[in-house]
PDB file of N, CA, C and O in Angstrom:
ATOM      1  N   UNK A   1    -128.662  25.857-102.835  1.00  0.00           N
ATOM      2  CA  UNK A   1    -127.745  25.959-103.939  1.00  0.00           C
ATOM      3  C   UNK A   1    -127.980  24.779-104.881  1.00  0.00           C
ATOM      4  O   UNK A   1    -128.098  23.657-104.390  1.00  0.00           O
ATOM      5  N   UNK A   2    -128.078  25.010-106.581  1.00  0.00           N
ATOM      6  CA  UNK A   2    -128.309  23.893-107.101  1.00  0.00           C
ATOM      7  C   UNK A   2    -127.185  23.433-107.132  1.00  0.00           C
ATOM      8  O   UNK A   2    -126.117  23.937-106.785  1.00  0.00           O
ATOM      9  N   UNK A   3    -127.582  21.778-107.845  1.00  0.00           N
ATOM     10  CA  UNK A   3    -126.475  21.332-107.824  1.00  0.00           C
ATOM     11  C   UNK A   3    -126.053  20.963-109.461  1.00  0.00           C
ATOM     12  O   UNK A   3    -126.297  19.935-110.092  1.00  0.00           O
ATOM     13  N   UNK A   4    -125.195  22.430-109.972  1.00  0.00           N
ATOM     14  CA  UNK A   4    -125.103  22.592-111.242  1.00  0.00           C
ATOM     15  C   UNK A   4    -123.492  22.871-110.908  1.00  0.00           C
ATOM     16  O   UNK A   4    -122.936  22.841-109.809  1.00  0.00           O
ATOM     17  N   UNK A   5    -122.909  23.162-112.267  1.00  0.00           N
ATOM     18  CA  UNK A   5    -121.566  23.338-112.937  1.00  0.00           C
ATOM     19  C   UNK A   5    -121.318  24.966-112.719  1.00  0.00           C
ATOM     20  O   UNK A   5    -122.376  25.402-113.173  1.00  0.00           O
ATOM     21  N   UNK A   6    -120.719  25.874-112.388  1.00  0.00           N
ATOM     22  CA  UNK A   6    -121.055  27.113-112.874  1.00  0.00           C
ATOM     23  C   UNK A   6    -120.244  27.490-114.382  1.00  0.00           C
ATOM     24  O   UNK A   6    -120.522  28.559-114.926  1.00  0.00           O
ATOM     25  N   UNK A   7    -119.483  26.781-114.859  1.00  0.00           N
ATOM     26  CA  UNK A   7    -119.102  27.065-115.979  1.00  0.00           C
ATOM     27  C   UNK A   7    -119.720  26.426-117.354  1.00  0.00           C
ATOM     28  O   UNK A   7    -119.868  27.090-118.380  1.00  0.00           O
ATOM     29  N   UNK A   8    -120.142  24.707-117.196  1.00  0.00           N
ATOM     30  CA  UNK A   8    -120.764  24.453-118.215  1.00  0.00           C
ATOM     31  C   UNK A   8    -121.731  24.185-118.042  1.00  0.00           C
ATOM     32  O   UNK A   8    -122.363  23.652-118.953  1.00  0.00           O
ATOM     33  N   UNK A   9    -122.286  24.404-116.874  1.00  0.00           N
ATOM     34  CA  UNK A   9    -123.886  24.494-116.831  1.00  0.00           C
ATOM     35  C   UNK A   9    -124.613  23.486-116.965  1.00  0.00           C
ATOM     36  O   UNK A   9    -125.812  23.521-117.240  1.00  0.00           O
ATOM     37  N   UNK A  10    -123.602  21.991-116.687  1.00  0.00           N
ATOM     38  CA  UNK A  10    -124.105  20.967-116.594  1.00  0.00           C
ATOM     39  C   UNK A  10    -125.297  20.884-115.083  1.00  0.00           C
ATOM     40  O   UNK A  10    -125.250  21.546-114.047  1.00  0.00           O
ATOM     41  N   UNK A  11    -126.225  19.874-115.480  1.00  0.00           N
ATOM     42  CA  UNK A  11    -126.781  19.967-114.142  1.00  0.00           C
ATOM     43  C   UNK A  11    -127.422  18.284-114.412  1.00  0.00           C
ATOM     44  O   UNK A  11    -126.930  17.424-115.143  1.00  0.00           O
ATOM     45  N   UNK A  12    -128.657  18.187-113.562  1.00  0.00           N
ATOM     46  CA  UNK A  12    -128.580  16.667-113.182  1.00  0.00           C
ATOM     47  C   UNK A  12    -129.659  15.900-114.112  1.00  0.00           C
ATOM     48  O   UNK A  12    -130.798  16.359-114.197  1.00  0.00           O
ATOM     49  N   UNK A  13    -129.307  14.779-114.778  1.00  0.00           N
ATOM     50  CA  UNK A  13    -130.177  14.194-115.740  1.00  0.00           C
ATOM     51  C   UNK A  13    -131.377  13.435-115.448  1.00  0.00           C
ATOM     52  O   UNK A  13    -130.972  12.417-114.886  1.00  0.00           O
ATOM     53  N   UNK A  14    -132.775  13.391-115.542  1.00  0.00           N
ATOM     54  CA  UNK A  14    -133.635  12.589-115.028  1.00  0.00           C
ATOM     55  C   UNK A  14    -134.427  11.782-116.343  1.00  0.00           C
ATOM     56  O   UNK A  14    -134.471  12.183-117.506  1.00  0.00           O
ATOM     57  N   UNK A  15    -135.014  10.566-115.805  1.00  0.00           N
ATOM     58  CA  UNK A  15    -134.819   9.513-116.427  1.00  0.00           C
ATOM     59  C   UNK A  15    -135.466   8.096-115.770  1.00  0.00           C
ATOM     60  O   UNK A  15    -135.629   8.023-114.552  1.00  0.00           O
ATOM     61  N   UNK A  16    -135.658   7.491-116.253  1.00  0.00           N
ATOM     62  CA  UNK A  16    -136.543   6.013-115.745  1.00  0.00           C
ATOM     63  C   UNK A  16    -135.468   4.667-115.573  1.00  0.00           C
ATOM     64  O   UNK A  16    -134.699   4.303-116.463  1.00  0.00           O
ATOM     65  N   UNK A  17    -135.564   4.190-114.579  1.00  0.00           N
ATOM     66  CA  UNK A  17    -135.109   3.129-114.251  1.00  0.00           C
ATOM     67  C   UNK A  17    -136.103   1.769-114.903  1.00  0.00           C
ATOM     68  O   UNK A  17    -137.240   1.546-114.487  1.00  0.00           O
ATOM     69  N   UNK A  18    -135.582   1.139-115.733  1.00  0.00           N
ATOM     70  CA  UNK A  18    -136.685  -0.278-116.331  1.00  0.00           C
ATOM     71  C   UNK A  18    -136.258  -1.235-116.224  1.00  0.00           C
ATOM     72  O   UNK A  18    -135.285  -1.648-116.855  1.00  0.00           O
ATOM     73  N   UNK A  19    -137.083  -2.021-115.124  1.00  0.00           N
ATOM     74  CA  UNK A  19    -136.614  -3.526-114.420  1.00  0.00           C
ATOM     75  C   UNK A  19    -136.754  -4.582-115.595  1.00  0.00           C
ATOM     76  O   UNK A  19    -136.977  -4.244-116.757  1.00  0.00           O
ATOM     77  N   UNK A  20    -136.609  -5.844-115.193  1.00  0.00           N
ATOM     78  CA  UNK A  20    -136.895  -6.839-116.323  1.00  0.00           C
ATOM     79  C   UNK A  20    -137.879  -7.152-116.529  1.00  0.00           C
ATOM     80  O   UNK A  20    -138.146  -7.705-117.596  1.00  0.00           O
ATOM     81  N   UNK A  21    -139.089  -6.844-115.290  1.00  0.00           N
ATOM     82  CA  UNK A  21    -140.238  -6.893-115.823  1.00  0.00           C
ATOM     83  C   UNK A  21    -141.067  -5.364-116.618  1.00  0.00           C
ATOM     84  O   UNK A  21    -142.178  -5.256-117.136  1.00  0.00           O
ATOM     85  N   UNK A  22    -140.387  -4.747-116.495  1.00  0.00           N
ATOM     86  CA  UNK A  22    -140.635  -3.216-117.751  1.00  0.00           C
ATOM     87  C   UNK A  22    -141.496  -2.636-116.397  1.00  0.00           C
ATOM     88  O   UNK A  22    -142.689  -2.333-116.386  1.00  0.00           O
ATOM     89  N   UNK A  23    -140.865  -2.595-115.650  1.00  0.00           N
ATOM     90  CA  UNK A  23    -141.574  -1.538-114.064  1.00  0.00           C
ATOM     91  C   UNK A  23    -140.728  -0.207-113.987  1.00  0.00           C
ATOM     92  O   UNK A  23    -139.726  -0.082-113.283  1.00  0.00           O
ATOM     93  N   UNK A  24    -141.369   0.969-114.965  1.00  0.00           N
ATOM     94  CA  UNK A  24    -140.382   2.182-114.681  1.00  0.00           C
ATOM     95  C   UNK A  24    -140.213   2.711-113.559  1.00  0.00           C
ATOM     96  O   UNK A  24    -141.362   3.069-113.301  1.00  0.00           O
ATOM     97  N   UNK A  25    -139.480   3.068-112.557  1.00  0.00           N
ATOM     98  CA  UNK A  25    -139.274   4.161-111.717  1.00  0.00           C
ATOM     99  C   UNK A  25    -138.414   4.750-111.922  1.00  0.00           C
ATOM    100  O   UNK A  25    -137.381   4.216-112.326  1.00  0.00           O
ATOM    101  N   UNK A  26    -138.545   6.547-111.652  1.00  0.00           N
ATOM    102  CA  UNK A  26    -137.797   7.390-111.703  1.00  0.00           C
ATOM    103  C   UNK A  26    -136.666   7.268-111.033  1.00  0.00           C
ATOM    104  O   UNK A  26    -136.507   6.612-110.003  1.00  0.00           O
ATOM    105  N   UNK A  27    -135.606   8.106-111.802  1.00  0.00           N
ATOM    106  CA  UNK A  27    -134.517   8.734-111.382  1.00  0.00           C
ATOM    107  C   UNK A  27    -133.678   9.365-112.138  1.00  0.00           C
ATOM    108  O   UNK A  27    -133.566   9.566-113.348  1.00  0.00           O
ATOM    109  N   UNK A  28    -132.873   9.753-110.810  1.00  0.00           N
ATOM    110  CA  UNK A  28    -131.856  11.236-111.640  1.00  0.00           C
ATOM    111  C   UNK A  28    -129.958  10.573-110.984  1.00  0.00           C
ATOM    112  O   UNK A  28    -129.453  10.086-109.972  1.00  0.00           O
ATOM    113  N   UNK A  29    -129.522  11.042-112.507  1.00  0.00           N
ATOM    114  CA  UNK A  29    -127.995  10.911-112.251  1.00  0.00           C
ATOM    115  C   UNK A  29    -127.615  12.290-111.884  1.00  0.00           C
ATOM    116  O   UNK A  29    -128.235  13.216-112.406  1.00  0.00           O
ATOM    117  N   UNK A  30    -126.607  12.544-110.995  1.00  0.00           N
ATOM    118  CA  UNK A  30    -126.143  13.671-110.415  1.00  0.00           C
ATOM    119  C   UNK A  30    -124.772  14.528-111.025  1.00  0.00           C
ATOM    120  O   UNK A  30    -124.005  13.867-111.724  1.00  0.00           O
ATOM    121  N   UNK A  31    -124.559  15.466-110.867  1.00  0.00           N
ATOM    122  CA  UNK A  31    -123.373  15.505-111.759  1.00  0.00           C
ATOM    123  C   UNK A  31    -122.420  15.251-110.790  1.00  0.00           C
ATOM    124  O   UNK A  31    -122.838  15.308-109.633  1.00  0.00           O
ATOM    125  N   UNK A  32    -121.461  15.033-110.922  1.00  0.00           N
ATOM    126  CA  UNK A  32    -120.090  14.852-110.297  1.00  0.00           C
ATOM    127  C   UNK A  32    -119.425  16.243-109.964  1.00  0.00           C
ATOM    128  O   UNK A  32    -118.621  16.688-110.782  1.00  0.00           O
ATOM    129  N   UNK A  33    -119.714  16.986-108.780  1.00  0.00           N
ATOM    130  CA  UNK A  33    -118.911  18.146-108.775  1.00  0.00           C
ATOM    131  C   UNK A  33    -118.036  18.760-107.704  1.00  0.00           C
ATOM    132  O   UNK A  33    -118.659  18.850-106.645  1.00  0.00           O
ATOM    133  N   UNK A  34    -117.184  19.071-107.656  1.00  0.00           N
ATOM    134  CA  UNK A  34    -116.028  19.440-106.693  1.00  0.00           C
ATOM    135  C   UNK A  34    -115.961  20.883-107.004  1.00  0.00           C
ATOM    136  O   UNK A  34    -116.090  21.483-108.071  1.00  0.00           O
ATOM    137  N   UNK A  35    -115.738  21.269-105.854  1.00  0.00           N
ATOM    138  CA  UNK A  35    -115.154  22.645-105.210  1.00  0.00           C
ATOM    139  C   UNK A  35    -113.800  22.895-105.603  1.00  0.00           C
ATOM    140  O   UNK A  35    -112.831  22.228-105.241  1.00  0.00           O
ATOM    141  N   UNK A  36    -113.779  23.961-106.417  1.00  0.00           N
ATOM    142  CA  UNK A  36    -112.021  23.930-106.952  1.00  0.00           C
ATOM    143  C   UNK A  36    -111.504  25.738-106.971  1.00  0.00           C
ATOM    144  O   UNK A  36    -112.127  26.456-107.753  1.00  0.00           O
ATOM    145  N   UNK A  37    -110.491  26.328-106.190  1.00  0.00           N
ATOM    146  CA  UNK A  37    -110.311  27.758-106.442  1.00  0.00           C
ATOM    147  C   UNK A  37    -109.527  27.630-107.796  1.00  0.00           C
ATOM    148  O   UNK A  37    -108.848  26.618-107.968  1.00  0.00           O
ATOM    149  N   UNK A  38    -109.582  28.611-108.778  1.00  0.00           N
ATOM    150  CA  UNK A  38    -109.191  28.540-109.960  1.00  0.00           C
ATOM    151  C   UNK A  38    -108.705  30.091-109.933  1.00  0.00           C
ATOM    152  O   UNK A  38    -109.488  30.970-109.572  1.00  0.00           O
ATOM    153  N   UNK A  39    -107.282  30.402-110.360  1.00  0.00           N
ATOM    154  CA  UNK A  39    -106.150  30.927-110.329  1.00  0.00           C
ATOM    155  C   UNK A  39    -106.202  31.880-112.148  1.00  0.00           C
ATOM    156  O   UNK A  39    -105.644  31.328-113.097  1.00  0.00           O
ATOM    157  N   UNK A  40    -106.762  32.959-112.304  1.00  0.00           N
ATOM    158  CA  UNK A  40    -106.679  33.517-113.728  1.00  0.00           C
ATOM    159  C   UNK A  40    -105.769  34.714-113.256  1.00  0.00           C
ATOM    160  O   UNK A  40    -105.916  35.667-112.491  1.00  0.00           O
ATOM    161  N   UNK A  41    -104.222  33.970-114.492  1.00  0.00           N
ATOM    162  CA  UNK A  41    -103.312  34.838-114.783  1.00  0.00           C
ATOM    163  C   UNK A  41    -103.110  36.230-115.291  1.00  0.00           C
ATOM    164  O   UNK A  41    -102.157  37.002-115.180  1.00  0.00           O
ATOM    165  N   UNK A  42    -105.083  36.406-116.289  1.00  0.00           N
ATOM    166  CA  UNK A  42    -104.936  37.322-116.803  1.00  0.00           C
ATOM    167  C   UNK A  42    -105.563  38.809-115.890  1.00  0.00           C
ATOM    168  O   UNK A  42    -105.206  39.984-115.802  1.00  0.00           O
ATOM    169  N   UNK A  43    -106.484  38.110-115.415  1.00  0.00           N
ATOM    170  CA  UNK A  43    -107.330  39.526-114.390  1.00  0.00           C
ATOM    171  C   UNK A  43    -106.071  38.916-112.986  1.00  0.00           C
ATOM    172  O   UNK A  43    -105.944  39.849-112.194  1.00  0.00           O
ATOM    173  N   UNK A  44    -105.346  37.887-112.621  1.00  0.00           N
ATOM    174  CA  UNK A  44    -105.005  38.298-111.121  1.00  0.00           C
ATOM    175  C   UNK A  44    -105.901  37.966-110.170  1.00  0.00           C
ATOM    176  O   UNK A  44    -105.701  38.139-108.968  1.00  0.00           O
ATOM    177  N   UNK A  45    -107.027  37.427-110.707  1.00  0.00           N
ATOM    178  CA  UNK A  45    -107.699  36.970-109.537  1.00  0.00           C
ATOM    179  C   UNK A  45    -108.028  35.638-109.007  1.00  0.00           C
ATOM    180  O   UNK A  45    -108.563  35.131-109.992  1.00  0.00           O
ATOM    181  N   UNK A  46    -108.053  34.647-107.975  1.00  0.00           N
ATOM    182  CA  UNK A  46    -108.668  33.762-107.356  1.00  0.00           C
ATOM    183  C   UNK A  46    -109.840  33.277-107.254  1.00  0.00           C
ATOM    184  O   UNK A  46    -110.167  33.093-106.082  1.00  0.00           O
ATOM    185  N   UNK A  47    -110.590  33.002-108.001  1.00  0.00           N
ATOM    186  CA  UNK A  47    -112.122  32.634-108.111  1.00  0.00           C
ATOM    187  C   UNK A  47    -112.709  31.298-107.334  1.00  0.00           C
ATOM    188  O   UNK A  47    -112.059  30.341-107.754  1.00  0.00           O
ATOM    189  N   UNK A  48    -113.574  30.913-106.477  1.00  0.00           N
ATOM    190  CA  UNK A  48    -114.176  29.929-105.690  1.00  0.00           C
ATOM    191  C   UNK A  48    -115.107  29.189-106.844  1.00  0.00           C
ATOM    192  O   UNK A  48    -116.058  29.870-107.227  1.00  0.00           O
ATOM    193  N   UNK A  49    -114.987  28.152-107.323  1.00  0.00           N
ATOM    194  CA  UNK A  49    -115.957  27.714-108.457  1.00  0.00           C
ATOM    195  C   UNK A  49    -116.562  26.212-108.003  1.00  0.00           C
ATOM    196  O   UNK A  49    -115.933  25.560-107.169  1.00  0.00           O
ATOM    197  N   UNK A  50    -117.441  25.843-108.413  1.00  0.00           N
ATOM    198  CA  UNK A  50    -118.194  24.422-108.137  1.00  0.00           C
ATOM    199  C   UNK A  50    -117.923  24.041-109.521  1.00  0.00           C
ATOM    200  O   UNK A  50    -118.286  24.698-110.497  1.00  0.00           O
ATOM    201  N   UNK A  51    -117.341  23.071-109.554  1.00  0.00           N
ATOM    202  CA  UNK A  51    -117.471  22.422-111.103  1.00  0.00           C
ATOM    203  C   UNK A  51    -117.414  21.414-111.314  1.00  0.00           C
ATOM    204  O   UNK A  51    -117.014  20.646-110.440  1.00  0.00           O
ATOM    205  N   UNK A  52    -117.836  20.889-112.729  1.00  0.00           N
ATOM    206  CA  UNK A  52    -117.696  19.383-112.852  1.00  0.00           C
ATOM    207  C   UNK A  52    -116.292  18.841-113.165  1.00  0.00           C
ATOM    208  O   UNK A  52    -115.399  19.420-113.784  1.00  0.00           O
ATOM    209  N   UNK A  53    -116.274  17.577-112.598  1.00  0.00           N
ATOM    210  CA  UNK A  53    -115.311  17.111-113.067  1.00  0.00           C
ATOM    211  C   UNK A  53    -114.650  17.052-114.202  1.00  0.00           C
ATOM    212  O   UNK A  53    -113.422  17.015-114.282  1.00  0.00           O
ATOM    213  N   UNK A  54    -115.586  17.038-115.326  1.00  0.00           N
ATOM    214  CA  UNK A  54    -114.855  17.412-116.770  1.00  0.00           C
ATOM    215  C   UNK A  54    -114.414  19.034-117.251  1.00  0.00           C
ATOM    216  O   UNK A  54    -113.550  19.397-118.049  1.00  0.00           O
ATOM    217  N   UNK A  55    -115.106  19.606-116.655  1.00  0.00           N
ATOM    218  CA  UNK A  55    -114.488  21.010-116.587  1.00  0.00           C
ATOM    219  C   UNK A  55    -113.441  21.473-116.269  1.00  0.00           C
ATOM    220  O   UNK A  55    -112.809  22.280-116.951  1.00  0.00           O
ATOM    221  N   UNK A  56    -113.088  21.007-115.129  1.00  0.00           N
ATOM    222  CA  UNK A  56    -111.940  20.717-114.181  1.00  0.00           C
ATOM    223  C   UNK A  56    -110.729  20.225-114.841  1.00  0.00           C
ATOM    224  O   UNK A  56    -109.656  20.814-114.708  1.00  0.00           O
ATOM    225  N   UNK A  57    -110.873  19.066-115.616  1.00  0.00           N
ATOM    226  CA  UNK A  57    -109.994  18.747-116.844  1.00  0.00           C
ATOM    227  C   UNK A  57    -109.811  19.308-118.452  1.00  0.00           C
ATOM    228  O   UNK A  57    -108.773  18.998-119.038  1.00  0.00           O
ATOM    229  N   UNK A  58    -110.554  19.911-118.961  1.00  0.00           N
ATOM    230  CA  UNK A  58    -110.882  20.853-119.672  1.00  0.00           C
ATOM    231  C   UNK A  58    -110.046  22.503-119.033  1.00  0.00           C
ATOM    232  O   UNK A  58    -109.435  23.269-119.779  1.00  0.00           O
ATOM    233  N   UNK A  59    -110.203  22.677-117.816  1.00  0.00           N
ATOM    234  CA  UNK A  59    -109.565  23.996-117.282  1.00  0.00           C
ATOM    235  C   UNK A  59    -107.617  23.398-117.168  1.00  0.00           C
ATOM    236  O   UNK A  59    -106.591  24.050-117.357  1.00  0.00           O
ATOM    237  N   UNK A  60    -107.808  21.982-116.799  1.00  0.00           N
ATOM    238  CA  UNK A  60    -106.057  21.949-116.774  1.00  0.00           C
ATOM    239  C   UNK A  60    -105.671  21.930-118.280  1.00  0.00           C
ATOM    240  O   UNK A  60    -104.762  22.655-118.684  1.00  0.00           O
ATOM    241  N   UNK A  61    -106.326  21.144-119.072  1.00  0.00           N
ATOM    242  CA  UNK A  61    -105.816  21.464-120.585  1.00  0.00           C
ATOM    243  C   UNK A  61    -105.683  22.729-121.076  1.00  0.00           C
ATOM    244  O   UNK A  61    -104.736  22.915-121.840  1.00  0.00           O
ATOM    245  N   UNK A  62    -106.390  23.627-120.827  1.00  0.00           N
ATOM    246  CA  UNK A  62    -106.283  24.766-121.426  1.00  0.00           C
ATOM    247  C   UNK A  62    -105.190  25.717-121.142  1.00  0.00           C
ATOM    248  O   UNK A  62    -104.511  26.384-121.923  1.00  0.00           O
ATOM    249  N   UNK A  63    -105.161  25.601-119.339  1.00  0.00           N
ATOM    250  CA  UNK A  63    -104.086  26.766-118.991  1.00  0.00           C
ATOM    251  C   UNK A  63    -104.766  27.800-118.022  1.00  0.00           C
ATOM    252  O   UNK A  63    -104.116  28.251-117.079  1.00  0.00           O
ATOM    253  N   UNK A  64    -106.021  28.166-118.234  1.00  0.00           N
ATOM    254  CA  UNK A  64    -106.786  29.631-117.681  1.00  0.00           C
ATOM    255  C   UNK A  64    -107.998  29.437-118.262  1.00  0.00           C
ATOM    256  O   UNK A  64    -108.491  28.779-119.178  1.00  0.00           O
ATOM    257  N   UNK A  65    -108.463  30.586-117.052  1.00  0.00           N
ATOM    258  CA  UNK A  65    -109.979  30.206-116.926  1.00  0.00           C
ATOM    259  C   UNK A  65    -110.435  31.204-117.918  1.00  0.00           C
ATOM    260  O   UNK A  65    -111.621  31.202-118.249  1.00  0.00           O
ATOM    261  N   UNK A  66    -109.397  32.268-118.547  1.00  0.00           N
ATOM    262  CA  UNK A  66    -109.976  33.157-119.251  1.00  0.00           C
ATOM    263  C   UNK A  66    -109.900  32.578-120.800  1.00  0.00           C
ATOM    264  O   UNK A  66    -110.563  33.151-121.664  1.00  0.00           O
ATOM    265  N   UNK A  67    -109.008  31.329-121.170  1.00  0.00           N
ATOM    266  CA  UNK A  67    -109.207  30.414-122.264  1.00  0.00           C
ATOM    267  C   UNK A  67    -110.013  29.454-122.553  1.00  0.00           C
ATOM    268  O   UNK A  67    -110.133  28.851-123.620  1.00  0.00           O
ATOM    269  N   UNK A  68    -110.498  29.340-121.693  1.00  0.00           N
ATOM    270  CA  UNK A  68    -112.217  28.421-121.531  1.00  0.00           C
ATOM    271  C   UNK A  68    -113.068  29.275-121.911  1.00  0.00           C
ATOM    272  O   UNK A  68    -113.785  29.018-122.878  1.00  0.00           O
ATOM    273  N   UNK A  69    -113.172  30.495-121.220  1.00  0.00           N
ATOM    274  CA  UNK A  69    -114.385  31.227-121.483  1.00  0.00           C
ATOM    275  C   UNK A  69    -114.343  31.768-122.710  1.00  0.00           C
ATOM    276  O   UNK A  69    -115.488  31.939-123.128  1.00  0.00           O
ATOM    277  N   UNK A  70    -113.263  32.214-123.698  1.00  0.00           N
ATOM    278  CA  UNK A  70    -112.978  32.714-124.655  1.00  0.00           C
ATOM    279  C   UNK A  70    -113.430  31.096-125.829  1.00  0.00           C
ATOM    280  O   UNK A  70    -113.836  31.301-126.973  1.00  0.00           O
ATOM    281  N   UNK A  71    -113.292  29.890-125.378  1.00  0.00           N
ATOM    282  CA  UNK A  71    -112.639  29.291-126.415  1.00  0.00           C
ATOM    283  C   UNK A  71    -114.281  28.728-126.447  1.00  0.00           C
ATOM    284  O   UNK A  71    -114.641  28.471-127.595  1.00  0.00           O
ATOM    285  N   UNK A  72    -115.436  28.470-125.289  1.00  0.00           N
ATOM    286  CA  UNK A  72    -116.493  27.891-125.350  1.00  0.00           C
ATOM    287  C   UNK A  72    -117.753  28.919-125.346  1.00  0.00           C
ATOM    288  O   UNK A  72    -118.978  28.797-125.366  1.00  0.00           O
ATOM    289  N   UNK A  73    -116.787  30.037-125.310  1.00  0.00           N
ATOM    290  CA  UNK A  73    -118.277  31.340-125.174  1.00  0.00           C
ATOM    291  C   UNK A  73    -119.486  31.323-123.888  1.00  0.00           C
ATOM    292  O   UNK A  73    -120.675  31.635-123.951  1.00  0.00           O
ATOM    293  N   UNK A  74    -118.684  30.842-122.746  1.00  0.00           N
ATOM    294  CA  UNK A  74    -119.231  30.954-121.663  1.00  0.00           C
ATOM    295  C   UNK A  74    -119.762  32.487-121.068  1.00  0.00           C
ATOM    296  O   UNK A  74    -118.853  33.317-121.090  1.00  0.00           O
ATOM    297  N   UNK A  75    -120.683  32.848-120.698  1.00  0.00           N
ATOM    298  CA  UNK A  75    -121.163  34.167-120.216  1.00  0.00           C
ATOM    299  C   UNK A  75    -120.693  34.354-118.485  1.00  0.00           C
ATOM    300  O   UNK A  75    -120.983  33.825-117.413  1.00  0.00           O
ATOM    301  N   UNK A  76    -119.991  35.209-118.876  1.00  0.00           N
ATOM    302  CA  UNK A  76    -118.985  35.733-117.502  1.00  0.00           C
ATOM    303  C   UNK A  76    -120.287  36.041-116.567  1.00  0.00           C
ATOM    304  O   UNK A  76    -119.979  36.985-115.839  1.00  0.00           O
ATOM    305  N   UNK A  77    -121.119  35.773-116.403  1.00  0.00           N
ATOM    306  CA  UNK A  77    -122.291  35.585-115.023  1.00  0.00           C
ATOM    307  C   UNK A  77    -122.843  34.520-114.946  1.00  0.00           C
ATOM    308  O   UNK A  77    -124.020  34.277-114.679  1.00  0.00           O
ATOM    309  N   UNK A  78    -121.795  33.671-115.239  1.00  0.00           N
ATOM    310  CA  UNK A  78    -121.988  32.091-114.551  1.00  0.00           C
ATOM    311  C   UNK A  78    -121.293  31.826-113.412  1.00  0.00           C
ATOM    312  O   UNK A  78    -121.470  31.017-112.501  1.00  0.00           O
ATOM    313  N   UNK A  79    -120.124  33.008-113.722  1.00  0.00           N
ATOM    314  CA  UNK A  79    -118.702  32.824-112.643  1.00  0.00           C
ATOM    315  C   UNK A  79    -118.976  33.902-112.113  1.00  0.00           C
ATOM    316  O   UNK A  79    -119.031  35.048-112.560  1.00  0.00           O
ATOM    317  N   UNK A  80    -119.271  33.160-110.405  1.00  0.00           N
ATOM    318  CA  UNK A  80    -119.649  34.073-109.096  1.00  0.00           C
ATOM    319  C   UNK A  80    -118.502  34.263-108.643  1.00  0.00           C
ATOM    320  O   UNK A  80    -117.713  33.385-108.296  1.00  0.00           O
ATOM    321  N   UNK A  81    -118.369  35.201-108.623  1.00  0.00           N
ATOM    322  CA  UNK A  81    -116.739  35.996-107.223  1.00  0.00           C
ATOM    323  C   UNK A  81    -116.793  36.203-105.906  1.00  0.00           C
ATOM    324  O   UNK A  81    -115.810  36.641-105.308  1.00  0.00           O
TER     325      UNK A  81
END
């Protein structure tokens, strides 16, 4: 399973680490993501979602998961049931 967002499709950033003597080595920042069931008033259903943490806050501001998807134009086959 990657380790992506399923709603904003964030996923993990890669990138060079540069010491003080200018010695690149790789690496990757990870996203921050938690397991959250998310509750839509309008279909009635319970959905299992992986998401990022800012999503997560973005979904309490809004109210519903069907006002996210409406308001950011997310494609309803991001969200697995």
């Amino acid at each position: 399973m990657s380790r992506r967002c399923d709603l904003t499709g964030k996923r993990r950033l890669v990138g060079n680490k540069v010491s003080h003597s200018n010695i690149k080595t790789k690496m990757q920042q990870e996203v921050n993501l938690k397991t959250k069931r998310v509750f839509d008033p309008v279909s009635g259903e319970t959905v299992k979602l992986r998401l990022s943490t800012s999503a997560i806050r973005t979904l309490d501001k809004l109210g519903s998961l069907s006002k996210f998807i409406q308001k950011y134009g997310v494609k309803y086959g991001l969200v697995e049931r």
